[in-house]
Backbone and ligand atoms as CSV (ligand in chain L), in Angstrom:
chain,resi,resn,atom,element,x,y,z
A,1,UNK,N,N,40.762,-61.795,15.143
A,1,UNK,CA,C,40.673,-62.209,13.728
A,1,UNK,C,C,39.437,-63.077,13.508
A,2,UNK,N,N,39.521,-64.265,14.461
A,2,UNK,CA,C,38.045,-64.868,14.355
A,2,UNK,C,C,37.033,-64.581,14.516
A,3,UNK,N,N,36.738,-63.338,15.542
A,3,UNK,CA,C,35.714,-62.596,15.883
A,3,UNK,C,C,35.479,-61.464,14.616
A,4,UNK,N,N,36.284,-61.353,14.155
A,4,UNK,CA,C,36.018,-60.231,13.174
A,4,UNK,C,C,35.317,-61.153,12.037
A,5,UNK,N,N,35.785,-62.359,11.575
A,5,UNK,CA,C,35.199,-62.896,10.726
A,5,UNK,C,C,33.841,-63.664,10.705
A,6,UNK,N,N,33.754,-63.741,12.050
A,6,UNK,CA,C,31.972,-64.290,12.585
A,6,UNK,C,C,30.995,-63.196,11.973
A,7,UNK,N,N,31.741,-61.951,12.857
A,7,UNK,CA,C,30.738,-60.856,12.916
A,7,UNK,C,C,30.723,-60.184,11.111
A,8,UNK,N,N,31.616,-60.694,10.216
A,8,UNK,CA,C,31.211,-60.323,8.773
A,8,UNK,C,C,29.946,-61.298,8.479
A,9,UNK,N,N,30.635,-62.386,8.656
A,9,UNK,CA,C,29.713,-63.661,8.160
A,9,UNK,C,C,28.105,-63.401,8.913
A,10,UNK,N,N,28.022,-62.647,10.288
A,10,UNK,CA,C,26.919,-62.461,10.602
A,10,UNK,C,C,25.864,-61.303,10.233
A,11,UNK,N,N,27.118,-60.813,9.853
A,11,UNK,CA,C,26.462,-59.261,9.051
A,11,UNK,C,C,25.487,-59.568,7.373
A,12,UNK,N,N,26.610,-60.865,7.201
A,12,UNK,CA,C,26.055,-61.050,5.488
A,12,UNK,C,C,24.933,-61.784,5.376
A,13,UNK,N,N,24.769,-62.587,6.542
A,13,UNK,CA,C,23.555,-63.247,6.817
A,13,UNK,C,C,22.505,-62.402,6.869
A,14,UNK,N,N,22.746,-61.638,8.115
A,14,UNK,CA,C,21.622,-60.501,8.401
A,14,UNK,C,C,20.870,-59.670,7.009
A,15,UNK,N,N,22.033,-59.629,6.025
A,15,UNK,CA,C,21.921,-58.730,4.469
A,15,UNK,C,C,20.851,-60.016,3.560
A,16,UNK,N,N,21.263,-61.123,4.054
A,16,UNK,CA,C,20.401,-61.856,2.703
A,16,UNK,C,C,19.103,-62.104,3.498
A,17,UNK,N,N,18.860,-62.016,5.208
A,17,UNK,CA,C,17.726,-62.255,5.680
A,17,UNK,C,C,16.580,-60.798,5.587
A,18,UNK,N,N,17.236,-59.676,5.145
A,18,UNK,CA,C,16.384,-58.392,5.131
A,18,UNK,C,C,16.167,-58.119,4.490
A,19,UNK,N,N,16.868,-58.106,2.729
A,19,UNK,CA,C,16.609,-58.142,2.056
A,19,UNK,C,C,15.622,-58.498,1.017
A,20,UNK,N,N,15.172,-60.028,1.213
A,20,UNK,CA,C,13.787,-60.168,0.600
A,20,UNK,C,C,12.748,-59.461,0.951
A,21,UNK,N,N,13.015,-59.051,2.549
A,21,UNK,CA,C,11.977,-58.744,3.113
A,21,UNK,C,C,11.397,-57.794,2.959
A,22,UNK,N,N,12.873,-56.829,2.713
A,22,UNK,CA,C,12.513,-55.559,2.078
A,22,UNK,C,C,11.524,-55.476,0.735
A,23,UNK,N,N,11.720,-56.536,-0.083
A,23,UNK,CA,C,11.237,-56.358,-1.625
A,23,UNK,C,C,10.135,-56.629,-1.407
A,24,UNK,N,N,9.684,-57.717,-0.320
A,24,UNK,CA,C,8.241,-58.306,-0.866
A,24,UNK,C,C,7.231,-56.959,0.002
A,25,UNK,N,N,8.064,-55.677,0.450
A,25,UNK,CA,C,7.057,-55.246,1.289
A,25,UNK,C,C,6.278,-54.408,0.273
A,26,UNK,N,N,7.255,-54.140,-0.903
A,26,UNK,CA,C,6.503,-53.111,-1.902
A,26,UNK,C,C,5.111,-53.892,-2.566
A,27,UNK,N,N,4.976,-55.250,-2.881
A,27,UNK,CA,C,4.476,-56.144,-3.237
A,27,UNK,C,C,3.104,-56.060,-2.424
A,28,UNK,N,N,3.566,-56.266,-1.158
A,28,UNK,CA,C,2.118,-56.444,-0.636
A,28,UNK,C,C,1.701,-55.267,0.077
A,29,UNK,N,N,0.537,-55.196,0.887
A,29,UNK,CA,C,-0.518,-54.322,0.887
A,29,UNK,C,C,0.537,-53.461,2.211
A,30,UNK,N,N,1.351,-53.799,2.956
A,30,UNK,CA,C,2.448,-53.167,3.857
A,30,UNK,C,C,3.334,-52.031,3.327
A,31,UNK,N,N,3.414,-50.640,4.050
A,31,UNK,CA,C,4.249,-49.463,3.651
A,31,UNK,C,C,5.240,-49.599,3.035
A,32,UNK,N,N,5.475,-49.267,1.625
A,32,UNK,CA,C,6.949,-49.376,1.413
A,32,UNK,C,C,7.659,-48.661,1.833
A,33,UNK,N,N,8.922,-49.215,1.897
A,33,UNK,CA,C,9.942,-48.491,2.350
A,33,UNK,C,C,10.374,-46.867,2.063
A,34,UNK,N,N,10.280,-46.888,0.352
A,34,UNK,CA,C,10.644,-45.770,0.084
A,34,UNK,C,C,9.443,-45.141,-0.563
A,35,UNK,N,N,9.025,-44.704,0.590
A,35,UNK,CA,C,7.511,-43.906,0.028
A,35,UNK,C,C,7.798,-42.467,0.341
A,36,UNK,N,N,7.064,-41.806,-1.267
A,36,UNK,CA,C,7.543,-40.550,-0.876
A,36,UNK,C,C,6.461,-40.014,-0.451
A,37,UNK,N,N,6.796,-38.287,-0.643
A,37,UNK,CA,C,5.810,-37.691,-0.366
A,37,UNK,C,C,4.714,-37.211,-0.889
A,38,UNK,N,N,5.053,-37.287,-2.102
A,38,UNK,CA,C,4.830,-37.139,-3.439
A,38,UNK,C,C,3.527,-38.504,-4.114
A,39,UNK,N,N,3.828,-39.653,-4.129
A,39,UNK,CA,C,3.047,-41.207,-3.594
A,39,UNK,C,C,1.955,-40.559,-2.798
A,40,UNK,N,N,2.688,-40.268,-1.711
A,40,UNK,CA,C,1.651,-40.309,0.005
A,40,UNK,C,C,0.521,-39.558,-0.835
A,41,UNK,N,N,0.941,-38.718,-1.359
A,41,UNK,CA,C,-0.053,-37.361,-1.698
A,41,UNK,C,C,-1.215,-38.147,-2.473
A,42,UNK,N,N,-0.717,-38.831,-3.606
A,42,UNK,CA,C,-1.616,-39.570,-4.598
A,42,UNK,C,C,-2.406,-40.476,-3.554
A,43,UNK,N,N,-1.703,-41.293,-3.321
A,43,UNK,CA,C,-2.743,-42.318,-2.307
A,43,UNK,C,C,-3.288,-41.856,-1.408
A,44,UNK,N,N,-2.775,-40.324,-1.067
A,44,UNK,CA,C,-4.144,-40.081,-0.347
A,44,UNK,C,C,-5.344,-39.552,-0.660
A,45,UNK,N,N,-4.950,-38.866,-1.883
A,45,UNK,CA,C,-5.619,-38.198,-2.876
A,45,UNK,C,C,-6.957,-39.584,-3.726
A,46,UNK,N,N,-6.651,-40.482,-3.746
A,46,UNK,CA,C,-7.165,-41.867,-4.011
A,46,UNK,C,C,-8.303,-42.213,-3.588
A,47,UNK,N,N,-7.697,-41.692,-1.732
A,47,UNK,CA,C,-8.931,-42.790,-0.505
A,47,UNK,C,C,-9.820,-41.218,-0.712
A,48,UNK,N,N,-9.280,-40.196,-1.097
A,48,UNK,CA,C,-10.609,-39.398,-0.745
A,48,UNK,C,C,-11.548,-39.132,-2.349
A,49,UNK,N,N,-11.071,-39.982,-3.084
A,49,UNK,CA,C,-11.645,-40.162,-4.687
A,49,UNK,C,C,-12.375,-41.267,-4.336
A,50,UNK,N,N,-12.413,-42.121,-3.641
A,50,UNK,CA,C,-13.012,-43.143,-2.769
A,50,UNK,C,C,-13.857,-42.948,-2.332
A,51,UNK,N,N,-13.433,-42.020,-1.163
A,51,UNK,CA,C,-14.698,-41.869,-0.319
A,51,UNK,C,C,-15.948,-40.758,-0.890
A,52,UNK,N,N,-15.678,-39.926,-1.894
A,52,UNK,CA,C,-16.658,-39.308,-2.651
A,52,UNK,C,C,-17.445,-40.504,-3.355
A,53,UNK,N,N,-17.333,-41.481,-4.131
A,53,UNK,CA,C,-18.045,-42.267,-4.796
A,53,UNK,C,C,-18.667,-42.864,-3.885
A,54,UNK,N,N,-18.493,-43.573,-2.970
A,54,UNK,CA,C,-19.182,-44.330,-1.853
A,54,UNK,C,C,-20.118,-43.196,-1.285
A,55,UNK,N,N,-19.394,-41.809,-1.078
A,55,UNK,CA,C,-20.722,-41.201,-1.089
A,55,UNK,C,C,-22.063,-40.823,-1.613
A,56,UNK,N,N,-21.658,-40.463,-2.638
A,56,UNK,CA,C,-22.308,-40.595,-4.264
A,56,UNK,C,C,-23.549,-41.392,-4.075
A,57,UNK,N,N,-22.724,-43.136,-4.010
A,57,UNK,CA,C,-23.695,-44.153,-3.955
A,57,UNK,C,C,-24.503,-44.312,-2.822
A,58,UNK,N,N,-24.054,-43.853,-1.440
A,58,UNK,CA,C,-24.906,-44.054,-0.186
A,58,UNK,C,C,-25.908,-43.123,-1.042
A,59,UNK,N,N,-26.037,-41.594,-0.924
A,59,UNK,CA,C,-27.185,-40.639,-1.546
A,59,UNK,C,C,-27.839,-41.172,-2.536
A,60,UNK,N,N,-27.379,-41.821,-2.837
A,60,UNK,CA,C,-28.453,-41.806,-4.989
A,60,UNK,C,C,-29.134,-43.535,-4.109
A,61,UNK,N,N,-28.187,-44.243,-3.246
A,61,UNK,CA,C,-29.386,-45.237,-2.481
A,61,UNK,C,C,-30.418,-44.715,-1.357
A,62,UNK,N,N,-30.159,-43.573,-1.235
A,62,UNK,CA,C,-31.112,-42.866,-0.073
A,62,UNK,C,C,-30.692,-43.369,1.412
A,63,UNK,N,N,-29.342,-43.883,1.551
A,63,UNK,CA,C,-28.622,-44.419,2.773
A,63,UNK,C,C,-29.022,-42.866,3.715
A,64,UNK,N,N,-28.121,-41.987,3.072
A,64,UNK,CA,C,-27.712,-40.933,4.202
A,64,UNK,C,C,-28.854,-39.357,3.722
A,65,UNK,N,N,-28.480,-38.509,4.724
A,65,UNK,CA,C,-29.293,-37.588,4.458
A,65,UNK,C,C,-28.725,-36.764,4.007
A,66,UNK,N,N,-29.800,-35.911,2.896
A,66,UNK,CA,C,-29.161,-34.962,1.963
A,66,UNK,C,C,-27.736,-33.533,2.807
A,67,UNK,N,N,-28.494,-33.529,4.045
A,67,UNK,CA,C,-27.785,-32.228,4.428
A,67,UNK,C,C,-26.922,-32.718,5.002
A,68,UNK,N,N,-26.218,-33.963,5.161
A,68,UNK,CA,C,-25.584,-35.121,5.593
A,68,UNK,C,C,-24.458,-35.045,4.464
A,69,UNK,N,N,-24.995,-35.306,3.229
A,69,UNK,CA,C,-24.675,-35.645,1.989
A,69,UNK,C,C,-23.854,-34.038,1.722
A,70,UNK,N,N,-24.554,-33.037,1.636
A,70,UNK,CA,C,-23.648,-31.779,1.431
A,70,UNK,C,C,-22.410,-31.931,2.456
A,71,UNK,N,N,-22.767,-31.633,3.005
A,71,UNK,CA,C,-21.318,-31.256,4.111
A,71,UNK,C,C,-20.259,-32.161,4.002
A,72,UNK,N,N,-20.560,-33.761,3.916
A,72,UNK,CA,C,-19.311,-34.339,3.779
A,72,UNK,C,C,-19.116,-34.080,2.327
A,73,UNK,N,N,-19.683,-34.006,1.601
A,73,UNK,CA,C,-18.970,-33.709,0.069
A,73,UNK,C,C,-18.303,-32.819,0.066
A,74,UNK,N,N,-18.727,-31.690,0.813
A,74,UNK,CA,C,-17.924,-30.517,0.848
A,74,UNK,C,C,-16.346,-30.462,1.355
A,75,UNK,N,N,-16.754,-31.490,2.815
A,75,UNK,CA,C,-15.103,-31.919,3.351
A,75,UNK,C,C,-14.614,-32.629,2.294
A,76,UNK,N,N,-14.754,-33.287,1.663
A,76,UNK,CA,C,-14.612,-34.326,0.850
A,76,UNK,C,C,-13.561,-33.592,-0.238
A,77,UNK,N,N,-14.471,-32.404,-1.064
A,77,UNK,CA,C,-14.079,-31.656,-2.070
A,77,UNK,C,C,-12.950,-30.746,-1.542
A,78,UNK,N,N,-12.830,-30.350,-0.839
A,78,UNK,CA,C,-11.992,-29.436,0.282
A,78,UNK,C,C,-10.522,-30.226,0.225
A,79,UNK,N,N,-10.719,-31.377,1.231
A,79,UNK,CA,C,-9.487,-31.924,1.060
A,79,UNK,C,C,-8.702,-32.895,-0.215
A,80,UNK,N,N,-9.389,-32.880,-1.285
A,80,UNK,CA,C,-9.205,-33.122,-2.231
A,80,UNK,C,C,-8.552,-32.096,-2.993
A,81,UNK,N,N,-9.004,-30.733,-3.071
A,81,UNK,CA,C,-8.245,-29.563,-3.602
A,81,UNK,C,C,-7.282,-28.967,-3.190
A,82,UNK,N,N,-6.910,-29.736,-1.763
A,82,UNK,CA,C,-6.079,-29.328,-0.698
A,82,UNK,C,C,-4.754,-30.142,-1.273
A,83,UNK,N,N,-5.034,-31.596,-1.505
A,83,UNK,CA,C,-4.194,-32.517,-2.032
A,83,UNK,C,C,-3.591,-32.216,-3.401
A,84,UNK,N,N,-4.668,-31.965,-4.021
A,84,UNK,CA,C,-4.172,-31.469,-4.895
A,84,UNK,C,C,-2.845,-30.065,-5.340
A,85,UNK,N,N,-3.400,-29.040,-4.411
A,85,UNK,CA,C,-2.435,-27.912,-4.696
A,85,UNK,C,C,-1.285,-28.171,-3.948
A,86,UNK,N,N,-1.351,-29.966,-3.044
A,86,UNK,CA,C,0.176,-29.463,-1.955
A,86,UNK,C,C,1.054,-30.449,-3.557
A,87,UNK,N,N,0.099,-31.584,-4.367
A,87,UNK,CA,C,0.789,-32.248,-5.260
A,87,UNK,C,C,1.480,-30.927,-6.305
A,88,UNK,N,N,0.772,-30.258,-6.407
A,88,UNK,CA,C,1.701,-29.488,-7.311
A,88,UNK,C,C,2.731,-28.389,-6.765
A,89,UNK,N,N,2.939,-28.426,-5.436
A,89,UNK,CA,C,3.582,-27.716,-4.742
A,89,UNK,C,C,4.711,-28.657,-4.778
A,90,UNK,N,N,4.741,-29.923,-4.587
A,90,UNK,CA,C,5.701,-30.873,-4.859
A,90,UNK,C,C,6.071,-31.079,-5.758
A,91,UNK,N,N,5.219,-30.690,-6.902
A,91,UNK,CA,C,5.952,-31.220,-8.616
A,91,UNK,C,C,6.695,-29.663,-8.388
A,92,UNK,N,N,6.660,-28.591,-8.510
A,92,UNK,CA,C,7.617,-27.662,-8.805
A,92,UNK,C,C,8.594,-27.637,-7.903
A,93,UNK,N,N,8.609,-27.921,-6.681
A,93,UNK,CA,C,10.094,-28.191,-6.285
A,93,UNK,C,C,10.704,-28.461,-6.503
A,94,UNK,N,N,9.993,-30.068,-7.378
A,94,UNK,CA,C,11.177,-31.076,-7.971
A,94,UNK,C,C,11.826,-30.449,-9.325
A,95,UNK,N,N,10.742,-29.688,-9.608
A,95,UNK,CA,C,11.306,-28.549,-10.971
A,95,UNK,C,C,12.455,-28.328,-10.492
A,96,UNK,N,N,12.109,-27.266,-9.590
A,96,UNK,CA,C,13.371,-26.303,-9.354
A,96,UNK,C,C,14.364,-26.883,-9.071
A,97,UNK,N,N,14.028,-28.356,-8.096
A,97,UNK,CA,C,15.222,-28.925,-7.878
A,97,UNK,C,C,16.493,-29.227,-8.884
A,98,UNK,N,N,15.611,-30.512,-10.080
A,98,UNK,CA,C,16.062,-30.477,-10.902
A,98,UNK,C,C,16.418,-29.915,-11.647
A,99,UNK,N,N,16.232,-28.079,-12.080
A,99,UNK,CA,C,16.888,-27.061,-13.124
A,99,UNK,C,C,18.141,-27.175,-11.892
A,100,UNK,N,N,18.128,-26.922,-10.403
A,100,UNK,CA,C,19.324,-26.365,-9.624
A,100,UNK,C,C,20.584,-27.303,-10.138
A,101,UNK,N,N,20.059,-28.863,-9.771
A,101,UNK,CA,C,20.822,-29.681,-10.310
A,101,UNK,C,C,21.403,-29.715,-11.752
A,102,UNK,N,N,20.919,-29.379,-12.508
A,102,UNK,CA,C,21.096,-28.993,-14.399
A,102,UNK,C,C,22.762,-27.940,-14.677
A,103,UNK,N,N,22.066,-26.819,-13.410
A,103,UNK,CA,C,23.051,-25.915,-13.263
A,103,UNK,C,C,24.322,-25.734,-12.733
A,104,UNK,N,N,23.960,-26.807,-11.260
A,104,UNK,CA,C,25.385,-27.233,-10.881
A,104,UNK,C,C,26.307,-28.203,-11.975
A,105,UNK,N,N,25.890,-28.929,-12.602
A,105,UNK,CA,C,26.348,-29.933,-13.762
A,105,UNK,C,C,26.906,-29.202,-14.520
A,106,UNK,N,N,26.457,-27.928,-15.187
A,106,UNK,CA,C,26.990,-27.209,-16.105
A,106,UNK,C,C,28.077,-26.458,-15.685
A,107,UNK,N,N,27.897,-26.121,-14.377
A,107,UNK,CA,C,28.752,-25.448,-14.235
A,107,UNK,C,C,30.104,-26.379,-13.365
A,108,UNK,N,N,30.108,-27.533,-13.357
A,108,UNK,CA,C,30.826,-28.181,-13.241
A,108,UNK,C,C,31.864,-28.080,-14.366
A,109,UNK,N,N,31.254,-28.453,-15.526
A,109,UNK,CA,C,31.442,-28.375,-16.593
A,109,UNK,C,C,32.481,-27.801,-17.219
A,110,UNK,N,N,32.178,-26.490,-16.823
A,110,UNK,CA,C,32.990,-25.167,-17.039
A,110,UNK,C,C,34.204,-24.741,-16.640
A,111,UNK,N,N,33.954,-25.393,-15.078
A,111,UNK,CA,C,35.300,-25.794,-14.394
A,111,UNK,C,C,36.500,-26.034,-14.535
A,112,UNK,N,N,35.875,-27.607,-15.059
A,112,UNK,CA,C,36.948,-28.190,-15.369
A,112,UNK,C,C,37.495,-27.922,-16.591
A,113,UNK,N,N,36.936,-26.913,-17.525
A,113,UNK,CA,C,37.301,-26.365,-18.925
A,113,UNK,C,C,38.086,-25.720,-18.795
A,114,UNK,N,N,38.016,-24.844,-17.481
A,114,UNK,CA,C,39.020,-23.536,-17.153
A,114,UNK,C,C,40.349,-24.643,-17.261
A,115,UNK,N,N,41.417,-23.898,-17.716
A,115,UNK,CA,C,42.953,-23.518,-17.646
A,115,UNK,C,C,43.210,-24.058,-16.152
A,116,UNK,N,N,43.737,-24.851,-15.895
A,116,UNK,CA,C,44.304,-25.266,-14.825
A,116,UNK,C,C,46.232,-24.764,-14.688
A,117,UNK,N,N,46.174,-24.034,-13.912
A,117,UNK,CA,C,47.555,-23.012,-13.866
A,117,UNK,C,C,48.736,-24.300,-14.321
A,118,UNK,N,N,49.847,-24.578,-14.624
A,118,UNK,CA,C,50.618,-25.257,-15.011
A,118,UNK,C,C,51.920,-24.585,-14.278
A,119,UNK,N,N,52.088,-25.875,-13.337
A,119,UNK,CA,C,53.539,-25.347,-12.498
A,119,UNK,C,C,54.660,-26.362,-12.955
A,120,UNK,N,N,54.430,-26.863,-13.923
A,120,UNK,CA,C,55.325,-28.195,-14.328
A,120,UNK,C,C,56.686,-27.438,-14.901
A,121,UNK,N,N,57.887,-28.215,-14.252
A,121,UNK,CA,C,59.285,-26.975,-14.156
A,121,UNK,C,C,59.570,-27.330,-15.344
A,122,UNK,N,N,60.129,-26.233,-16.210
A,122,UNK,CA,C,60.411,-26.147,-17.651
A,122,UNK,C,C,61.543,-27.189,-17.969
A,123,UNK,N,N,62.562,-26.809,-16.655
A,123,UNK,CA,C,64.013,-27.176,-16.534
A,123,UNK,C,C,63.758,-29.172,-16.383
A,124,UNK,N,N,62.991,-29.196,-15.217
A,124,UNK,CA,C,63.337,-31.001,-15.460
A,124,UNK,C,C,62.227,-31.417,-15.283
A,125,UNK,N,N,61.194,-30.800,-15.565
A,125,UNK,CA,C,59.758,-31.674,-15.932
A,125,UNK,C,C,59.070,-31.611,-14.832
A,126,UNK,N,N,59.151,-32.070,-13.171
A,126,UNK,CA,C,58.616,-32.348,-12.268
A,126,UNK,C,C,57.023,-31.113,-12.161
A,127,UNK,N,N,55.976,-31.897,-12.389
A,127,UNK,CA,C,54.906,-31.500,-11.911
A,127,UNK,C,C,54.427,-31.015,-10.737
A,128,UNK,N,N,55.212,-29.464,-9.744
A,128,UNK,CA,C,54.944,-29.208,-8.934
A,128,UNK,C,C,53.631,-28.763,-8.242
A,129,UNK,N,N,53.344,-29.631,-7.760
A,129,UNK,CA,C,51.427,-29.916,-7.201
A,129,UNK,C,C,50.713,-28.768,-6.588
A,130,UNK,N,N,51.799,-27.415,-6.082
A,130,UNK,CA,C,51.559,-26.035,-5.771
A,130,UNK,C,C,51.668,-25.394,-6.365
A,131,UNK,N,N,51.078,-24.206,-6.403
A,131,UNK,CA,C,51.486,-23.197,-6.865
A,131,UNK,C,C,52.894,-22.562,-6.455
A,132,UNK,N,N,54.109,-23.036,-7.236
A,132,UNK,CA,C,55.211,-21.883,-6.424
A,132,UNK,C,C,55.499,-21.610,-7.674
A,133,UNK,N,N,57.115,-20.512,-7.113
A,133,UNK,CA,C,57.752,-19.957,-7.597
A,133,UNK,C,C,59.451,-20.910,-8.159
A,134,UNK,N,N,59.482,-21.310,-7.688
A,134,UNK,CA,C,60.683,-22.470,-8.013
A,134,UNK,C,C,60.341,-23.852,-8.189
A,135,UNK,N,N,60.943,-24.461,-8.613
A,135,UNK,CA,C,60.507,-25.931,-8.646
A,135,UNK,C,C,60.734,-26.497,-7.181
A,136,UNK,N,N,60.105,-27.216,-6.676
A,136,UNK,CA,C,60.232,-27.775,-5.927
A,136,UNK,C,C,61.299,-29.286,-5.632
A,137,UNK,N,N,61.958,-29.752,-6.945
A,137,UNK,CA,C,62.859,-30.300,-7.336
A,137,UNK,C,C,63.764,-29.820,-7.598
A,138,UNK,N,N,64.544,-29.078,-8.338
A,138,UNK,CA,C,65.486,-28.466,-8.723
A,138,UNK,C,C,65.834,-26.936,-8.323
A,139,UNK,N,N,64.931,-26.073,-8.347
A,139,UNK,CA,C,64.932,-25.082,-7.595
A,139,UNK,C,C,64.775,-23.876,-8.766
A,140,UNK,N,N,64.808,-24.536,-9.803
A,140,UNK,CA,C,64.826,-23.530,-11.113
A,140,UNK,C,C,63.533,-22.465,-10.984
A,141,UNK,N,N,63.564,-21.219,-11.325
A,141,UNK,CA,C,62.485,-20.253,-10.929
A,141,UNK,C,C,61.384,-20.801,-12.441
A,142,UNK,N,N,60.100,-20.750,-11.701
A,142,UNK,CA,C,59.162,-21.119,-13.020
A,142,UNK,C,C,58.781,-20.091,-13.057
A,143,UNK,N,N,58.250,-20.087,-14.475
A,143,UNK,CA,C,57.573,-18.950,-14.901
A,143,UNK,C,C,56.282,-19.033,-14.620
A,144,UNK,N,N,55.686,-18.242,-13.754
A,144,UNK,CA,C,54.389,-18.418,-13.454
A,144,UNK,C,C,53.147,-17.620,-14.256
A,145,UNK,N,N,52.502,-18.770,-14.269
A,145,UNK,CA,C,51.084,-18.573,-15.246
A,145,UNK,C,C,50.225,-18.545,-14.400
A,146,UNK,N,N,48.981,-17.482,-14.764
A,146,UNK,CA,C,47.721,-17.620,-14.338
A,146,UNK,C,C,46.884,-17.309,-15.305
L,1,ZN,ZN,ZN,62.749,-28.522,-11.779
């Protein structure tokens, strides 16, 4: 009994010590927790919107060399269009996901609209929870519905 109540009390501790920790991680420059894939895509999509401008600016300062300058633009542009078509490969999933989900709902819906068979005995009321043929209380034959 006492051991059980340490180990709550140590559990709830553990909950209020992880907890901040969890929040402040979204805050600062550290992975959040719930990063999707979808995020990942953008921020990565970001550093390489990044690294084109810094390229940009090395060339137009005469840092790097032109045939220098093509090729990484080219990687540059490449995996940028790459990011791009997997982001929209991810937005229509979530489409589809979400119509699948739309559909199961509805048809939840429908379900529970249907006629639920009624075995409740005419004779003394009891709501028999099966499908039978007699009441399960009294023994009176029900009339069965479907
Ligand atoms: Zn009955």
């Amino acid at each position: 009994m006492l051991t059980a109540l340490a180990f709550a009390l140590a559990l709830g501790l553990a909950f209020f010590v992880v907890k901040p920790l969890l929040a402040a991680g979204t805050d600062e420059g550290t992975l959040p927790v719930d990063v999707t894939l979808e995020t990942d895509l953008k921020r990565r999509r970001l550093v390489v919107y990044d690294n084109i401008q810094d390229l940009e600016f090395e060339y137009r300062a005469r840092k790097i060399a032109p045939q220098d300058y093509q090729t990484l633009r080219e990687t540059y542009t490449t995996e940028a269009a790459h990011l791009i078509s997997e982001s929209h490969e991810v937005d229509r999933q979530s489409t589809e996901e979400a119509f699948i989900e739309r559909e199961v709902a509805a048809r939840r819906v429908r379900r529970k609209a249907e006629v639920v068979p009624d075995y409740t005995c005419p004779k003394c009321g009891f709501e028999n929870p099966l499908p039978v043929k007699f009441c399960g209380e009294c023994g009176a034959k029900l009339g069965v519905r479907d």
